[in-house]
N, C-alpha and C positions, 0 to 999 in steps of 0.2 A: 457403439465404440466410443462415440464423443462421450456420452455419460459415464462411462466406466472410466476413460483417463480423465474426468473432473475429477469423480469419485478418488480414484488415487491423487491427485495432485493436491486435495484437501486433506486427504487421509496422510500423506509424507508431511504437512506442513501442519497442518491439526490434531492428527489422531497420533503426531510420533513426536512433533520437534514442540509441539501447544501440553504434552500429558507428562506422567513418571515417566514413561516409557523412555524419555531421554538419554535420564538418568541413567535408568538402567544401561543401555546404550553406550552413552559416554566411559561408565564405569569401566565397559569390556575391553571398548576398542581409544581411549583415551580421551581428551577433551579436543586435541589436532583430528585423532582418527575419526571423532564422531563428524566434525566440521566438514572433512574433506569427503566424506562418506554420504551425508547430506547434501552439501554442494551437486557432486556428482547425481544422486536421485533426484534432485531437484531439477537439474539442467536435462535428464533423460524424463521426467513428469511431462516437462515445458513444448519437449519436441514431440514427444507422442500425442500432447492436450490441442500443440500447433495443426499438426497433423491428422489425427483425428476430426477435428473442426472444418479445416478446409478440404476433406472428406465427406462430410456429414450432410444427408437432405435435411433440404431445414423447410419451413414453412413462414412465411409473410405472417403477423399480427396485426403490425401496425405500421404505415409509415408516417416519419414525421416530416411535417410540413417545412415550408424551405427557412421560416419567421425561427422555431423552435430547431433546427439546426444552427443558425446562427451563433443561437443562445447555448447551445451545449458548446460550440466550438467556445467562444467569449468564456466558459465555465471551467473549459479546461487549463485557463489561465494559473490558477489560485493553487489549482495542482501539481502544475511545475515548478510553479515558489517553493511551494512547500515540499516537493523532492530536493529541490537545491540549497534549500535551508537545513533540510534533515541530516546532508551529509557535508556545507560548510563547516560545520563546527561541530563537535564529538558530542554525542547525546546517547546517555545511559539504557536507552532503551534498544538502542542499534546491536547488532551482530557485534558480541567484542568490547560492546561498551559498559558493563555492568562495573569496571573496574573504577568508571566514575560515578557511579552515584549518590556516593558523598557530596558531591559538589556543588555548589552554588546552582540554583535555578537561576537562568538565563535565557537571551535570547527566545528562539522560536519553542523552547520550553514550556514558557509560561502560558503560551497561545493553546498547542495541545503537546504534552510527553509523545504522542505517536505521529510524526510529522510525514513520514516516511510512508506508514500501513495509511493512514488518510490520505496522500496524495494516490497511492492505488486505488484504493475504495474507492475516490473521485474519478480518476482514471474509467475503470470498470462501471462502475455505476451511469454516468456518461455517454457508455458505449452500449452497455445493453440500450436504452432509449434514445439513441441514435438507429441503431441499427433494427431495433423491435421484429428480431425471425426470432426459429426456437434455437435456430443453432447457436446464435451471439446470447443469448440466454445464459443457455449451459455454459459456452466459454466462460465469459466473462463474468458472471453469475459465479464462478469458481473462486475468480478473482475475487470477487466481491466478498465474499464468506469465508479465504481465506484470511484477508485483510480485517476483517471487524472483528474478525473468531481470535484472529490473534494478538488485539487490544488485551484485553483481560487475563488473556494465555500469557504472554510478556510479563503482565506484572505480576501475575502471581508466582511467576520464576520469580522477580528481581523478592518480591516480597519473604521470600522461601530463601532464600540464598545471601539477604540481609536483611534483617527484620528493621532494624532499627531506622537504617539509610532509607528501606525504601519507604517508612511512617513519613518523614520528612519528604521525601517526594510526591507521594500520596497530598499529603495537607496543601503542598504548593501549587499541584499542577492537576489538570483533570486530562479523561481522553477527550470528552466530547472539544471541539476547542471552542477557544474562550470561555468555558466553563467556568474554570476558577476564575477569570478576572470579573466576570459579571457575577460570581460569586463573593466577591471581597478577599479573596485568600489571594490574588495576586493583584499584579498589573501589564499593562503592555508596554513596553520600554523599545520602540523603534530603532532605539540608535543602535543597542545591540542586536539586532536582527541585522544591521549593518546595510549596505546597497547592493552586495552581491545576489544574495537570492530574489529578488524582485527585477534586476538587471538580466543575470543571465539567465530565470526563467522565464521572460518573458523574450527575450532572443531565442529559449529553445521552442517556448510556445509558437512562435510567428514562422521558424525554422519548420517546425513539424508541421504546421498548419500549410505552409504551403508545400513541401516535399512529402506529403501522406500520400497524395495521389501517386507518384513514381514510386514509392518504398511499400506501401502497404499495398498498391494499387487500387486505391477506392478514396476520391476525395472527402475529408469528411465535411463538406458543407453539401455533398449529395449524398450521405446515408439514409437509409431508407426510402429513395423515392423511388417510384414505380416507373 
């Protein structure tokens, strides 16, 4: 059951809203009707993949040591930045946001175009090797391939729906991040990244870090230990 609702949760997010198949989509039921339509699968994906999972027999791999918990908590820093940067300020690759991609590269732009799908990837990626069973695998393993899968998915919409704007985004910005600046095609410019995203995500990072125990029920500086 856990693999069948990953399997779907990648398939709604990859195989419908990453292909043509969007389009075609969109075209029937609108560009509102597709969004509110996807919203809804997406939120019924979430709760069956939740559900599913804290369901599921899993088996032990590996656990990690209390040194390498630490360091995945400490790692989950850089991810909450970059959630809170991804939505301080309107970036063309976001839900809704193609309508600027004319625009000036800025900010947490130049670092990586997917600010947002990387801070999940980090997110997930984190959590499987925290948690090393086969169930946190599959969950979050979901996560993880829905987010990378849909770096490339992203821009070949924006690329497909303006050729031009998104050549100039292309030249400026990379996914991997800091690509283009240690490529020469850009630079990193602090001031506009501004103090909010490094402030408030590091309040949500210490915020989560000590209330995961009460909310999720499982401290994460004791995942995986036996």
């Amino acid at each position: 059951m856990l693999a069948v609702a990953a399997l779907v949760w990648i398939g709604v997010h990859v195989g419908i809203a990453g292909t043509r198949l969007r389009g075609v989509i969109a075209a029937r039921l609108g560009e509102g009707g597709f969004r509110i339509a996807f919203s809804l699968a997406s939120v019924a994906a979430i709760l069956v993949l939740i559900r599913a999972w804290r369901a599921a027999e899993t088996t032990p791999l590996w656990f990690a040591p209390g040194w390498l918990r630490w360091v995945l908590a400490l790692a989950m820093l850089p991810a909450f930045i970059l959630f809170v940067a991804s939505v301080a300020k309107p970036n063309p690759t976001a839900v809704g946001g193609e309508a600027r991609l004319g625009d000036e590269v800025r900010g947490i732009q130049r670092v990586t175009r997917h600010p947002m799908l990387w801070s999940f990837a980090l997110w997930a990626a984190l959590h499987m090797i925290g948690n090393g069973d086969t169930a946190a695998l599959v969950f979050f393993g979901a996560f993880l391939v829905t987010a990378i899968a849909g770096m490339p998915s992203i821009d070949t919409k924006l690329a497909r729906r303006a050729p031009a704007q998104w050549a100039r985004l292309a030249a400026e910005t990379s996914i991997l991040p800091f690509g283009a600046i240690l490529a020469g095609r850009n630079r990193l410019v602090l001031r506009e990244i501004g103090w909010v995203p490094p402030v408030l995500g590091t309040l949500a990072w210490a915020a989560m870090l000590h209330f995961h125990g009460r909310i999720i029920g499982v401290s994460p500086l004791l995942m995986g230990a036996p």
